[in-house]
N, C-alpha and C positions, 0 to 999 in steps of 0.2 A: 698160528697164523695171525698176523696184523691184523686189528678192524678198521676199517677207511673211514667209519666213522668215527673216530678217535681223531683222526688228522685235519676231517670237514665239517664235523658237525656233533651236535650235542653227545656226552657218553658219559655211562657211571665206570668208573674204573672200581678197583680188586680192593679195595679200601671197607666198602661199602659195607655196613653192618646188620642190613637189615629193619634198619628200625620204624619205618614206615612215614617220616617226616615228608620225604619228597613226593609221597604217592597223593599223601592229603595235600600237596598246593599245586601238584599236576596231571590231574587224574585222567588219564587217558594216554598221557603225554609217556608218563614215569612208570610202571607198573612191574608186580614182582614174577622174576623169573628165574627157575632153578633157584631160591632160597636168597634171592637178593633182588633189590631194583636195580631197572634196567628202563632207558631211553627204548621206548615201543613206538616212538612215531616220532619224528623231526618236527617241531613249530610249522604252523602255517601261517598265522596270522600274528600281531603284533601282539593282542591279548595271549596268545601260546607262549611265543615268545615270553611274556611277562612272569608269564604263570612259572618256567621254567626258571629263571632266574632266581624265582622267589625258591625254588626250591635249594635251588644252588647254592643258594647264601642262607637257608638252614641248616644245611647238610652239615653233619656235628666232625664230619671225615675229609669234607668238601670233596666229595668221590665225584662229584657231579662237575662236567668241564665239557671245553667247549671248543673242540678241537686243540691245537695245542700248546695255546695260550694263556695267559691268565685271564681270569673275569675281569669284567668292565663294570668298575667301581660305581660309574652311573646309573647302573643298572640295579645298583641294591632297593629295594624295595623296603627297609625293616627300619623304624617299627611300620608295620602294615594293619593299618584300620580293619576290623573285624564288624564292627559299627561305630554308631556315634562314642560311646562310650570306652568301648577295649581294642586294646592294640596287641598285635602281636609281635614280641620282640623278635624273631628269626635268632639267626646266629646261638643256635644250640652249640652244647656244648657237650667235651669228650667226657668231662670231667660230671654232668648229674646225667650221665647215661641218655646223651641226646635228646633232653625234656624240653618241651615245650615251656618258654617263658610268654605272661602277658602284665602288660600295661593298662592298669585299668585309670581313668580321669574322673577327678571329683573333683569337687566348688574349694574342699579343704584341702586337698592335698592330693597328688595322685599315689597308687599304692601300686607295685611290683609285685607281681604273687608268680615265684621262681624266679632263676635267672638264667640268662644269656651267660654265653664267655664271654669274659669281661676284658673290659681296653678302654682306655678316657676315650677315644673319638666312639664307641659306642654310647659310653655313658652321655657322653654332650649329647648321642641325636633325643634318648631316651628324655633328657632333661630339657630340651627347646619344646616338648608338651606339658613342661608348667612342673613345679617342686612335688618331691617324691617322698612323702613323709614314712612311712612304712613300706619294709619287705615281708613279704612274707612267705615262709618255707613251710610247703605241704608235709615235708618228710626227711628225710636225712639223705635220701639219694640225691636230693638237689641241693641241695645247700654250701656245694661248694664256692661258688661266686657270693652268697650271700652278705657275708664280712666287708668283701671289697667295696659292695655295689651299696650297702646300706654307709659308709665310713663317704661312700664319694659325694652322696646326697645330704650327708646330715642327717638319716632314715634311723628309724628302729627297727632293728632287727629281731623278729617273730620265729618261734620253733614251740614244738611241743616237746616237756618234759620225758618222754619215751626215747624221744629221738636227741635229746641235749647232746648225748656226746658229739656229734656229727657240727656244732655249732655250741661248742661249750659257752662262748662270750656273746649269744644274742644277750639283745639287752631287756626283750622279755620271752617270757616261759610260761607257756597252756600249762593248766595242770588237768590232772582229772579227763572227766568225759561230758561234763556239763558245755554248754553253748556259752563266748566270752564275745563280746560286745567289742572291735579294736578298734573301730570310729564310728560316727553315726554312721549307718546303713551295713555295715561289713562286720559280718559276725563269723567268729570258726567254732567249727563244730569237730571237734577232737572224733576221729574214726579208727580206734585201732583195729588192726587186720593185714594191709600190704606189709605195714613196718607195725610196731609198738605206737609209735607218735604218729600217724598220720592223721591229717586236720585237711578239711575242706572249710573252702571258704566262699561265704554265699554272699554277695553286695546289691538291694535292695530289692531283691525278691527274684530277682534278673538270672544274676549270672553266677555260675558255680564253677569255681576253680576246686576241681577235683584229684589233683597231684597223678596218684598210680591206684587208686582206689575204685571208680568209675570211667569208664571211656564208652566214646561211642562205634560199636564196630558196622563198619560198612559187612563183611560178613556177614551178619544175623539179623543189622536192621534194627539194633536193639540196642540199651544201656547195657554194660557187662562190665562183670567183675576179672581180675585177670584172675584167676584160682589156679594156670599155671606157674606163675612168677608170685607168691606171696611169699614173703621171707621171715614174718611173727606168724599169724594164723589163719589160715580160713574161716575155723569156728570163732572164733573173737571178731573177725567182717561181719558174720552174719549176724552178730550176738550188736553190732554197733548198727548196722542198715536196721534191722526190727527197731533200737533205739530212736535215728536218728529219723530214717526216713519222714516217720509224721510230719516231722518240725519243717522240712524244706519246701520252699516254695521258691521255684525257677525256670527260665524260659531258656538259657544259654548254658550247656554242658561245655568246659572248656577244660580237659584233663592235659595233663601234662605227657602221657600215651596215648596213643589211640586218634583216635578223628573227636573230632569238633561238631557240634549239632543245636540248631534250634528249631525247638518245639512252642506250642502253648503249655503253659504253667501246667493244666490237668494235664495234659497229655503227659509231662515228662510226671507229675507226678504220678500217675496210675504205671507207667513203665515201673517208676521206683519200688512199687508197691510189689509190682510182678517180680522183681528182680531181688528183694528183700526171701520173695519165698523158693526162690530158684537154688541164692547161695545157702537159705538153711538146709538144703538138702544135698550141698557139698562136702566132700573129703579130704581131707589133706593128702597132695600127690606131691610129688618131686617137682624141683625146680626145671621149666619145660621153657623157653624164650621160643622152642619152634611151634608151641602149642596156641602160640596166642594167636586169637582171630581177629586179625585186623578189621 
């Protein structure tokens, strides 16, 4: 049977992968049903409205439509201000498995940590918020745009050593597991565990781009680990959280999975602390994408 609102009004079509982008910028609106999102209430107001849009123009599948038209180019919202300082680029992508891209602004340069799919009319809106000196890649699952997006700025291109193959030609390389300094304020902190190379990156005590390592789940309410999707170790996360966790100080969780969250700096760090003793008493399970708690 037809859905009528596929022909009048908002609808995720058969595309749709699950991966929880539209639920975080329409919450209430977009929500998961039968093992995929699904439009649970039509816009009401203009802010709805907005909210939908923005999810439309993340969607890595574009499953998200609007009756049975194309979107209205006007309507893109992205990059979309998160605060004063991080943007979030929308326009995920098929290719680093629907991740979250953000734009972060500094006095020296501003720095891309992941990317969008890439196209010059996105690169130009990314670039009309001021030159982009560094990208930088959490892990080897995003790193497909990296090449393109770092050659279109002028940018260095950033990866860790675990993950090199995935971006053989960055133009630098983490090694080790020690903390590297990549401009004043913006420090990675090498986290193996999701992958072998995964790096978080903390920029002035603020805000932590946490790739697939950390997210924040609306489920539990809590920082988590995804321990069903890790594709190096479990016990090497825990063994890198006990390492790392002391050093970080941050108010903004912005993972490349998961939902997005701001806390006060103790807050999130006593979370970390909680969350450091939760994964050492993890095991290695099979790879699960329905297990994870969004």
């Amino acid at each position: 049977m037809n859905d009528p609102a596929a022909d009048t009004g908002w609808h995720v079509d058969e595309r749709c992968t699950n991966c929880d982008v539209a639920r975080q910028l329409a919450p209430g609106l977009i929500d998961e049903v039968d093992g995929r999102s699904a439009v649970v209430r039509q816009p009401r107001t203009a802010a709805e409205e907005r909210a939908v849009y923005a999810a439309a123009y993340a969607c890595h599948t574009r499953s998200i439509r609007h009756g049975a038209g194309a979107l209205d180019p006007a309507q893109d919202p992205f990059p979309l201000r998160l605060d004063e300082r991080v943007h979030l680029c929308g326009h995920n992508a098929p290719r680093t498995a629907a991740a979250n891209a953000y734009l972060l602004t500094r006095p020296a340069g501003n720095v891309m940590i992941d990317t969008p799919r890439f196209s010059a009319a996105l690169s130009a809106r990314y670039e009309a918020l001021g030159p982009v000196t560094d990208v930088l890649l959490t892990h080897r699952d995003h790193a497909a745009h990296g090449r393109a997006y770092a050659d279109r700025f002028g940018a260095r291109l950033w990866i860790h050593e675990g993950d090199l193959s995935a971006a053989p030609d960055a133009d630098m390389v983490l090694r080790g597991t020690d903390p590297v300094e990549i401009t004043d304020g913006v420090v990675a902190h090498p986290l193996p565990g999701h992958t072998e190379g995964s790096v978080l990156y903390v920029a002035d005590d603020t805000y932590c781009f946490s790739g697939d390592s950390l997210y924040w789940s609306r489920t539990t309410g809590d920082v988590e680990v995804v321990d069903s999707v890790t594709w190096y170790s479990i016990t090497e996360l825990a063994a890198s959280l006990e390492r790392t966790a002391p050093r970080l100080r941050f108010e903004w969780l912005l993972p490349g999975h998961g939902d997005r969250k701001r806390l006060p700096a103790a807050d999130m760090a006593a979370r970390l602390r909680a969350l450091t003793v939760r994964t050492r008493g993890l095991s290695p399970r099979p790879i699960d994408f329905t297990a994870v708690r969004w």
